[in-house]
C-alpha positions in Angstrom: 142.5 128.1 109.6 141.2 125.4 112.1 138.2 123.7 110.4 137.9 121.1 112.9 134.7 122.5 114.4 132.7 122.7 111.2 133.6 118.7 110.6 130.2 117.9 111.5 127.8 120.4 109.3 130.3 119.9 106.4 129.6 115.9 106.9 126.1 116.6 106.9 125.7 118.9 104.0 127.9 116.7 102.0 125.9 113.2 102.8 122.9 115.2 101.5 124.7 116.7 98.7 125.5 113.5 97.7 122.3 112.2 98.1 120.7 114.6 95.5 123.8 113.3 93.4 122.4 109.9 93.0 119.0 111.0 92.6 119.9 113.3 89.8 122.6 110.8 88.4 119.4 108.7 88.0 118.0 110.6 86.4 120.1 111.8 84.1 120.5 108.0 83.1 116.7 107.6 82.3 116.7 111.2 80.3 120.2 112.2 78.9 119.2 114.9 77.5 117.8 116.4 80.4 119.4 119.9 80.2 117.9 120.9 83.9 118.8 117.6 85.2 122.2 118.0 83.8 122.8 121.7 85.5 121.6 120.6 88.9 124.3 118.3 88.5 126.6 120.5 87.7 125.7 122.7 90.4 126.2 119.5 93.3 129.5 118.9 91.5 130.5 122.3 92.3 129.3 123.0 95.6 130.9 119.7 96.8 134.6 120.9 95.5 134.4 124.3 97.3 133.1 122.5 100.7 135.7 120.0 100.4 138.5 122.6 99.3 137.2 125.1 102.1 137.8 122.0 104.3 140.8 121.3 103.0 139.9 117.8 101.7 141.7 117.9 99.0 141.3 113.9 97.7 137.4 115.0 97.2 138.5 118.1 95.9 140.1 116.9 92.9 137.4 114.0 92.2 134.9 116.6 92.1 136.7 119.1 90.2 137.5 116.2 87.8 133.2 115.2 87.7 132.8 119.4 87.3 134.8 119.4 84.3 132.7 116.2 82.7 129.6 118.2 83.3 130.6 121.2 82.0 131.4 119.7 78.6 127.9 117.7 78.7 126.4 121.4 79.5 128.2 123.2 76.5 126.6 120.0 74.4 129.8 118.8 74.0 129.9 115.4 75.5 127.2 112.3 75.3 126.0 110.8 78.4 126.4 107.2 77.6 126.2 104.1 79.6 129.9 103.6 79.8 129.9 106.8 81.3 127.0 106.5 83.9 128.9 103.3 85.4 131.9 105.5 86.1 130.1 108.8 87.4 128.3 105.9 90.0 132.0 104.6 90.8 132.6 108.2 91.6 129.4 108.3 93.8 130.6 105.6 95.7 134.2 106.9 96.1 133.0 110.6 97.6 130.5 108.7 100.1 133.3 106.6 101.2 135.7 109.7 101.4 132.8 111.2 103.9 132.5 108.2 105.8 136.4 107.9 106.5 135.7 111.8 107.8 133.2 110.4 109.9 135.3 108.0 111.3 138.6 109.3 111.8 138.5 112.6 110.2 140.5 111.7 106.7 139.9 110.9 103.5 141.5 107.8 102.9 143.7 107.1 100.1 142.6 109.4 97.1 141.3 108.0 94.2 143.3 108.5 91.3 142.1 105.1 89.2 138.7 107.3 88.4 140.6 110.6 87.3 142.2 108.4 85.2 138.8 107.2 83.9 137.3 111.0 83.8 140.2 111.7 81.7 139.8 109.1 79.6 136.4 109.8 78.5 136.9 113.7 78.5 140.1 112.7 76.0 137.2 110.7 73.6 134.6 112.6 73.9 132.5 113.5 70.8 132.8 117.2 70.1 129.9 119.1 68.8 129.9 122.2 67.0 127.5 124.6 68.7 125.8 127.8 66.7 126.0 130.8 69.1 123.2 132.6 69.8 122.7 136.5 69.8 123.7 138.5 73.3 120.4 138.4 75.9 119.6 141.4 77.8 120.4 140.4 81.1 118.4 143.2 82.3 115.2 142.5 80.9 115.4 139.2 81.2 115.5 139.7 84.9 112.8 141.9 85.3 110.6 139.4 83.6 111.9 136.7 85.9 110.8 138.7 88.6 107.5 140.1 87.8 106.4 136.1 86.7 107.6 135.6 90.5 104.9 135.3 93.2 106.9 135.6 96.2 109.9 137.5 97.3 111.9 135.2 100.0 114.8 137.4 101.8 117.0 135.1 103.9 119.8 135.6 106.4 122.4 132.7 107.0 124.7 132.9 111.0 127.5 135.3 110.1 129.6 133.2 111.7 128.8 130.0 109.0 131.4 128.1 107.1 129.5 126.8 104.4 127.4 129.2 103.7 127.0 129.1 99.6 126.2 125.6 100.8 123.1 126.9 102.3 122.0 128.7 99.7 122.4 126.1 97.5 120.2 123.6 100.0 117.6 125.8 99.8 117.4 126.8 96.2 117.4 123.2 95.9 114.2 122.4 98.1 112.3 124.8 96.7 112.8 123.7 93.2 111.0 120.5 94.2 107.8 122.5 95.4 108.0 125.5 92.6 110.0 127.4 90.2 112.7 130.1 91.2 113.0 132.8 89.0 115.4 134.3 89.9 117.7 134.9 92.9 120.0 138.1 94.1 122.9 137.8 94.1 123.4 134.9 91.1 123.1 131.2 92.1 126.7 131.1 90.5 127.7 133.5 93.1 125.6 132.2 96.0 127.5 129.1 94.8 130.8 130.0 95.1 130.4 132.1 98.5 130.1 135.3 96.6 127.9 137.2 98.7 127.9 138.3 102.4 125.0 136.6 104.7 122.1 137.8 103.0 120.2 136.6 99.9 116.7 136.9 97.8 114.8 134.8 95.9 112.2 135.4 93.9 109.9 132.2 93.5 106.6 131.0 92.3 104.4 128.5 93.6 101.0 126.7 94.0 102.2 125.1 97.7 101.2 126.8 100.7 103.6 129.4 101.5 103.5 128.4 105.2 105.2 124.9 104.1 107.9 126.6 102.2 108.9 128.3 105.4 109.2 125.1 107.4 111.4 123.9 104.3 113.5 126.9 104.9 114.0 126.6 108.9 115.1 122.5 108.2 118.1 124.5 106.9 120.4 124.8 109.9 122.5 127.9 110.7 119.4 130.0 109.2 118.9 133.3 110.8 115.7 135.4 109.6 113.7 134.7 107.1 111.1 137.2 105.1 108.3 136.3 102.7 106.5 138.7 100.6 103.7 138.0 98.1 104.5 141.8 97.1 107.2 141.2 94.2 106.8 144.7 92.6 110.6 145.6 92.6 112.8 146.7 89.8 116.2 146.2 88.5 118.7 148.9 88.7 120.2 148.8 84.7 123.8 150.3 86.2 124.8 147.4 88.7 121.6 144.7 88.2 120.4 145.4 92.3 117.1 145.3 93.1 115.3 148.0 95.0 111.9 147.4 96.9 109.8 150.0 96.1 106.4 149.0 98.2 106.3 147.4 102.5 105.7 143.9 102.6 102.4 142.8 103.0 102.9 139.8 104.5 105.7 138.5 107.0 107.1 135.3 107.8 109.9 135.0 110.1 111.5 131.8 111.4 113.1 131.2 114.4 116.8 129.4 114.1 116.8 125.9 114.3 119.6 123.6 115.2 120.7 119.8 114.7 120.8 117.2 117.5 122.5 114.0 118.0 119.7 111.2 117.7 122.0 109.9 120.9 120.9 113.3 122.7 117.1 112.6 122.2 117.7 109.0 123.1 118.4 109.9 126.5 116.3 112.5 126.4 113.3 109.7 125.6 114.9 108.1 128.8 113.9 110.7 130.9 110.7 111.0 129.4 110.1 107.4 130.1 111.6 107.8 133.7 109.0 110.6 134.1 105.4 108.3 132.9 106.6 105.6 135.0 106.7 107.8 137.8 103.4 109.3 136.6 101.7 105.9 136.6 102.4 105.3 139.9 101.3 108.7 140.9 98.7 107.9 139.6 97.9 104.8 141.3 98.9 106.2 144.6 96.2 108.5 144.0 93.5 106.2 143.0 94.4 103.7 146.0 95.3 105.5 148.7 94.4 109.3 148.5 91.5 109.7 146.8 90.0 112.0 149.5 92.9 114.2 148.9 91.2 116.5 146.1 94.2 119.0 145.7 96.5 116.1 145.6 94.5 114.3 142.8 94.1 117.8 140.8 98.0 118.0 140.8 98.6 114.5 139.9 96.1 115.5 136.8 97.9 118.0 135.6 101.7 116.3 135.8 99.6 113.3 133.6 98.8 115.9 131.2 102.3 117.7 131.2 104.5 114.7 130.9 101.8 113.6 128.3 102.6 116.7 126.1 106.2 116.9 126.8 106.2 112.8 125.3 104.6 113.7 122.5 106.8 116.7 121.9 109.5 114.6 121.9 107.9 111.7 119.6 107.4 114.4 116.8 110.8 115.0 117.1 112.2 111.8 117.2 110.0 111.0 114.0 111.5 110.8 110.5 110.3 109.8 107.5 111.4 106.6 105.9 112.8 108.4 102.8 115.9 108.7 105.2 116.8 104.7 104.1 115.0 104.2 101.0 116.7 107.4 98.8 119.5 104.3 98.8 117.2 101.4 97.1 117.0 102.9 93.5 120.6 103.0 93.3 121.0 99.8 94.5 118.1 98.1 92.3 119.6 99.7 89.2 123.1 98.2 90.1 121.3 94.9 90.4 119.6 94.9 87.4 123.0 95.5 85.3 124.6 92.6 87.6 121.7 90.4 86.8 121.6 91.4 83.3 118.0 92.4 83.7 115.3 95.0 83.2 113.9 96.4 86.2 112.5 99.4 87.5 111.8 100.3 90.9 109.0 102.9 92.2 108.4 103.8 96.0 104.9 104.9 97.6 104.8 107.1 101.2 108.3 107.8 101.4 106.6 110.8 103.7 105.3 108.3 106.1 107.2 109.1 109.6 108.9 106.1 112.2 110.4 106.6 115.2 114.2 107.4 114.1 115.2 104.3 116.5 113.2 101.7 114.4 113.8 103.3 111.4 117.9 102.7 111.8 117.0 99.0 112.3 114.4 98.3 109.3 116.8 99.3 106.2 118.6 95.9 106.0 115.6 93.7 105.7 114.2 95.7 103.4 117.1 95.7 101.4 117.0 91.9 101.7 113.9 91.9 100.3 114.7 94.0 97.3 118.0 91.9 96.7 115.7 88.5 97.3 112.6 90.7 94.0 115.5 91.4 92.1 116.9 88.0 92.2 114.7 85.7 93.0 111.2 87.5 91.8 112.1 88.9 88.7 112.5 87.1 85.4 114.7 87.2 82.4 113.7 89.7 79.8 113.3 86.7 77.3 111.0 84.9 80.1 108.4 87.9 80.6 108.3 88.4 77.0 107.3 84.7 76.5 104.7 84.8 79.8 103.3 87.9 77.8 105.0 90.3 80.1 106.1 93.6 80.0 109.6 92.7 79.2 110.3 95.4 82.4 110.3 93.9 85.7 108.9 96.0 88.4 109.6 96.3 92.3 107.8 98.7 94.1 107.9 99.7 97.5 104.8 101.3 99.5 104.5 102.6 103.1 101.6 103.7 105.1 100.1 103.8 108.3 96.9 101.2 109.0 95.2 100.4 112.4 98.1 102.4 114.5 101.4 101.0 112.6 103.0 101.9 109.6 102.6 98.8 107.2 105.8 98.8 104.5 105.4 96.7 101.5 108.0 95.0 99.0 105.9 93.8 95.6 107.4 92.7 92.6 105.6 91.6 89.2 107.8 88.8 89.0 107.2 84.5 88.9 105.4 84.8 92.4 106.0 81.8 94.8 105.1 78.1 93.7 103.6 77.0 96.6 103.9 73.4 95.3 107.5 73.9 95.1 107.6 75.3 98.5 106.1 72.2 100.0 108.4 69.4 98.6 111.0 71.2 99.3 110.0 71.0 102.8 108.8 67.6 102.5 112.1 66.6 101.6 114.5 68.5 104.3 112.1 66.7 106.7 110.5 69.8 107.8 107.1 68.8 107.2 105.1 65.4 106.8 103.2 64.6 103.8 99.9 64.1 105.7 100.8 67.4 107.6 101.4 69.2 104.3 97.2 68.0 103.4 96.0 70.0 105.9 98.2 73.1 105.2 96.8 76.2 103.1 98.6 77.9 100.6 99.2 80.6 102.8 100.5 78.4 105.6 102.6 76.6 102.8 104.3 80.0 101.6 105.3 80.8 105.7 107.6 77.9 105.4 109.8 80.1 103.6 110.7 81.7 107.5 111.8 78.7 108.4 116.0 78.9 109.1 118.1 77.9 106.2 114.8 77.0 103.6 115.4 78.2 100.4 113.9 76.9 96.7 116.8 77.9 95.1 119.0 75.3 93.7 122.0 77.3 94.4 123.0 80.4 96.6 123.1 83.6 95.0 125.6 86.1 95.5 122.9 88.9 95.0 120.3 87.8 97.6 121.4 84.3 99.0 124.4 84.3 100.8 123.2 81.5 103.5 120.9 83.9 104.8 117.2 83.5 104.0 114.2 85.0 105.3 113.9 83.9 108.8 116.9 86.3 109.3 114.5 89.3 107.8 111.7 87.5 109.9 113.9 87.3 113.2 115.4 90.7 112.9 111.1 92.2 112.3 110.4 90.2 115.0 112.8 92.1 117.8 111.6 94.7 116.9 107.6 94.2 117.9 106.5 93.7 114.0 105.3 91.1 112.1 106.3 89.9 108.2 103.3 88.4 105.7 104.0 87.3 102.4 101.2 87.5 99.6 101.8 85.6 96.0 100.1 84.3 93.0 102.3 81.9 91.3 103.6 83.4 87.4 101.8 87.2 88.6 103.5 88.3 91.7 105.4 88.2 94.7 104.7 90.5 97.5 105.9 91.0 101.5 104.6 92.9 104.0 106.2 94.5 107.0 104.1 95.6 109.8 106.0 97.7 112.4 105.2 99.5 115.2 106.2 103.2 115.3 107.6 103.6 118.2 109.2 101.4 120.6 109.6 103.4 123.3 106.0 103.8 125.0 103.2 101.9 124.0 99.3 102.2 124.4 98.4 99.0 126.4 95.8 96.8 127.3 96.3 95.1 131.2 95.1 91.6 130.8 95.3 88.8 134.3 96.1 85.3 133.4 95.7 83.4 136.2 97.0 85.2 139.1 99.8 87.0 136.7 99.6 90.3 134.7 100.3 90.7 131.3 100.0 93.7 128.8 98.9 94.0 125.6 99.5 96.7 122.9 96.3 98.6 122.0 97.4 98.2 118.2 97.2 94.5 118.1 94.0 94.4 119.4 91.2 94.1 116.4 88.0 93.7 119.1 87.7 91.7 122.0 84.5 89.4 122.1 82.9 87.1 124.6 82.3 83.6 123.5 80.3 80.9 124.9 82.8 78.4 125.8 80.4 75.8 123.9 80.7 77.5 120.8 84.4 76.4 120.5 85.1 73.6 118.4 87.9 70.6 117.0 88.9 71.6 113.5 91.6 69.1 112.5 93.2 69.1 115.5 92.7 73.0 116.1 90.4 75.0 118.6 88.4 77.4 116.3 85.7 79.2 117.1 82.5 81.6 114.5 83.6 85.1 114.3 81.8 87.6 111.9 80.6 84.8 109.5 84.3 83.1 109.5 85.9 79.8 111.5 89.1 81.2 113.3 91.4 79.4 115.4 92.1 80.3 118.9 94.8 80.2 121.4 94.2 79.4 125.1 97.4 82.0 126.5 97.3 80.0 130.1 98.8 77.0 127.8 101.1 78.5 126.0 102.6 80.7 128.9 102.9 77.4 131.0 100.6 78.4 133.8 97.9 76.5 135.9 95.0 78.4 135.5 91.2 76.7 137.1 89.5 79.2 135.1 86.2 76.9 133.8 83.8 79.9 133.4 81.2 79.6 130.6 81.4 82.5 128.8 85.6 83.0 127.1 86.9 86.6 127.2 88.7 86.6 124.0 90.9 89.0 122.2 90.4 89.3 118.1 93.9 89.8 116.8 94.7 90.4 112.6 97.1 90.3 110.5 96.6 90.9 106.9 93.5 88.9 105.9 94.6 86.1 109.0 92.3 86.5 112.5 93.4 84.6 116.0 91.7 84.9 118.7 93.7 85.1 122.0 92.0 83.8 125.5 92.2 85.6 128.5 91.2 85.4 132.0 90.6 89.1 132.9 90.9 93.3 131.6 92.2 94.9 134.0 93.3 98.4 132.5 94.0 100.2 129.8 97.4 102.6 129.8 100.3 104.2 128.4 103.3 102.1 129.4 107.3 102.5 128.8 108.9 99.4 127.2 111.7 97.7 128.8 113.8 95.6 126.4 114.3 92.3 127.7 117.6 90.9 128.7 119.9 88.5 126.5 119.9 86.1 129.5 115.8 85.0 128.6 116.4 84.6 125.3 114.3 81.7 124.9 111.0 83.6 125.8 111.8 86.4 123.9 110.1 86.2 120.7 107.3 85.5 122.7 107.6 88.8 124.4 108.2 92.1 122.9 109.5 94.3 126.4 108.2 94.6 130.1 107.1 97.4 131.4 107.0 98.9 135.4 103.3 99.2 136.4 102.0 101.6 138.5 102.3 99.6 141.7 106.1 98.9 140.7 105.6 95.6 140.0 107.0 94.0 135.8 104.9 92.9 133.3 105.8 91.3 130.3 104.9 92.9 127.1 103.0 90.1 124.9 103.9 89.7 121.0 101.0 88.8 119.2 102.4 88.1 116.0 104.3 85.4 117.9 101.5 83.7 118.9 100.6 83.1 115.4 
């Protein structure tokens, strides 16, 4: 049989199948004796060895088989899950995601992995046997019709007759609506949905407090997902000959889904593109308009509505191209437990707003800083068990990371509970690598003091670490933020706690902008940056050692004159200052201006290698409606 066409989905199901693997593995590591944990498992174990044996992968085949056969003895309560054991079912882990990957990349396994059979076997061969008392024969009938009179909803689903992986499907499913509910009971088995033992049709009978709307969108994420039927009528019984259930009563209430299919991220790339294509076009439609035919009523009318269609048709696309971060960090708590046994300490790591969406196109660029900055808690942050106990500590370290959206971008934070930054420290360090003067350092605040972390190559380390050091510090993290339109902040009180925050914007392919002239040049502005924009008496700005500040709600802030920094000569001596409030964190700066000129939705333009000097300063250009560039201006630069 030619499985070459179902490459794909089977790469897909088995990532996510993997996925749950770790989670669960996790677990299981916290709660041995987790008897649900252990099944589910079980149940991953065994739908990845019929995928891969369907596919005729036979190197992940027999790992898996080998992992079933460990969790089968740990289900009959005749293994221990010990550490020993954890470290090798993680190796295992590992091995099965690189067998996928090698798929990926050139559609084989890769040399099998026989060292961790040999492991498997080892601890199968040692494992402590434990007499189990059997228990009296259960009435599989009746225990079924209780299942299903306790359920409160009767889900009928139909999976594409023509799909490979179909127990695969089922077992998806099953496994997303465990998270929002209970099921009670399915028909056929879950053993036999499992193992492909059924044709293209299956029930479950489930229970839940969750809107039943939601569990149908669960459902259609499914791909190759046909028809789907939702009852709250669950009066059915069990036929005692052959165990089938018969509906006795119509269906109350229908839900039906429509199939739904995966797409290439690379497909909705250029599909953005286009989209893009079409707003600059509308822009200058709508310029046209404005300048030239405004008399023209049915032109103007027409050039309304294409503003309003390519306006929908945008933010179809958006919401498509949106994904919520839990697509990177489902990685960190592996990775944060393998640290702590490397480091030979005691942390635990806990996440926030996994649910909160980024465009997928910034989201594939954010995971390696933030896994920098885990590394750097874990590492760096984090003290020895022996240290917390003696600072009165909980002798658990803690990293946590929280995302959520504030003032039009999603803000993702890294906090640890660990020594915090010694700011003194930080400032000798950088007295010393002649980064900073003495006298300068007087004048610098503690935040200010803290930034010179950014700097490239500054670290307080004595040595480099092979966890979080490596020669690469923060201004890597800071650089990498940077190109993509965000900004990094770092909050810490010294022997409390350490913590960074990422502000990103979430999207960076069209923008909500503010038009600004400086001098006789156009610049533009994202809305998002923009706190207020106030007009100040050009008297009222003042000398504070050595800086321009100026009074804003009750506070001294300093100010930047943008004709100086962008290098142009501007005669601009009015009285009164147009300035624009930016903030970042608990830090205002106000940015001068010459004019507002307009306020619209503009595509941006990444900027070419060649300018590479200017480009921090910059964070795209954009085609105006009169078809001229503007350079897209980086606030957090400025700072």
């Amino acid at each position: 049989m030619n499985t070459d066409k179902y490459v794909d989905i089977f790469i897909s199901e088995a990532q996510e199948n993997i996925d749950n693997l770790n989670e669960h593995l996790l677990k299981l590591e916290k709660e041995p004796k987790d008897s649900s944990c252990i099944a589910e498992i079980f149940r991953i174990a065994h739908s990845l060895k019929g995928m891969s044996a369907t596919m005729e992968f036979n190197e992940m085949q027999k790992l898996t088989h080998k992992m079933e056969d460990v969790f089968s003895e740990i289900r009959a309560d005749k293994m221990q899950v010990t550490s020993k054991l954890m470290d090798v079912l993680f190796l295992c882990l590992d091995a099965l995601m690189t067998f996928v990957n090698n798929i990926a990349d050139n559609g084989k396994e890769g040399p099998g992995r026989g060292d961790l059979i040999e492991k498997l076997d080892e601890v199968l061969s040692v494992k402590n046997e434990i007499k189990v008392e059997s228990n009296p024969p259960i009435s599989l009938v009746s225990n079924e019709e209780t299942s299903i009179n306790d359920a409160k909803y009767r889900i009928d689903i139909e999976i594409d007759s023509n799909c490979m992986l179909k127990g695969a499907r089922a077992f998806l499913i099953i496994k997303k609506l465990k998270k929002r509910g209970e099921v009670v009971n399915t028909e056929p088995s879950e053993e036999d949905l499992e193992n492909d033992n059924f044709e293209h049709t299956f029930s479950i009978f489930y229970k839940t407090e969750n809107d039943i709307a939601g569990i149908e969108k669960i459902i259609k994420k499914v791909s190759e997902v046909t028809k789907v039927e939702i009852s709250d009528d669950v009066n059915n019984k069990v036929n005692e000959s052959n165990q089938e259930v018969v509906k006795e009563v119509k269906h109350d209430k229908t839900f039906k889904t429509d199939r739904t299919v995966k797409v290439d991220i690379s497909k909705l790339d250029n599909l953005m593109n286009m989209v893009s294509e079409l707003v600059i076009t509308r822009n200058r439609l709508l310029t046209m308009s404005n300048d030239k035919y405004k008399e023209d009523r049915g032109l103007i009318e027409e050039v309304e509505y294409l503003d309003r269609v390519s306006q929908g048709l945008y933010e179809s696309v958006m919401n498509v191209r949106m994904m919520p971060i839990q697509l990177i960090t489902h990685k960190f708590p592996r990775m944060v437990r393998d640290l702590s046994r490397k480091l030979d300490k005691k942390i635990e790591y806990s996440s926030i707003g996994e649910d909160t969406e980024l465009d997928r196109t910034v989201l594939d660029e954010i995971g390696e800083p933030i896994m920098h900055l885990l590394r750097n808690s874990a590492d760096h942050g984090i003290e020895s068990e022996e240290e917390r106990i003696n600072a009165g500590k909980d002798p658990v370290g803690h990293i946590t990371l929280t995302a959520y959206e504030k003032e039009g971008r999603v803000v993702i934070s890294v906090m640890d509970d660990g020594y915090g930054i010694d700011a003194n420290k930080v400032k000798e360090k950088a007295i010393k690598k002649g980064l900073i003067t003495r006298e300068q350092s007087e004048f610098m605040t503690q935040t200010e003091l803290i930034e010179l972390l950014y700097m490239p190559g500054f670290s307080t380390s004595d040595k480099i670490s092979e966890v979080s050091g490596r020669g690469v510090g923060l201004d890597v993290v800071k650089t990498k933020i940077e190109s993509l339109g965000g900004s990094i902040e770092v909050k810490s009180e010294f022997g409390k706690y350490s913590r960074f925050d990422i502000h990103l914007p979430v999207t960076l392919a069209i923008t909500q902008a503010l038009l600004i002239g400086v001098g006789n040049e156009k610049y533009a502005v994202p809305i998002g940056d923009i706190q207020t924009i106030e007009d100040v008496n050009r008297a009222d700005v003042k000398k504070v050692q050595k800086r321009d500040m100026m009074p804003f709600n009750d506070m001294i802030i300093p100010i930047i004159w943008l004709d100086e920094v962008l290098g142009i000569k501007n005669k601009n001596n009015a009285e009164n200052l147009i300035v624009l409030i930016a903030k970042r964190g608990d830090r205002y700066v106000g940015v001068v201006v010459d004019d507002l000129l307009d306020n619209q939705e503009l595509v941006v333009k990444q900027i070419s290698e060649y300018i590479e000097n200017t480009k921090k300063m910059f964070s795209g250009a954009t085609i105006l409606g009169d078809g001229k560039v503007a350079l897209i201006l980086n606030i957090d630069a400025l700072y």
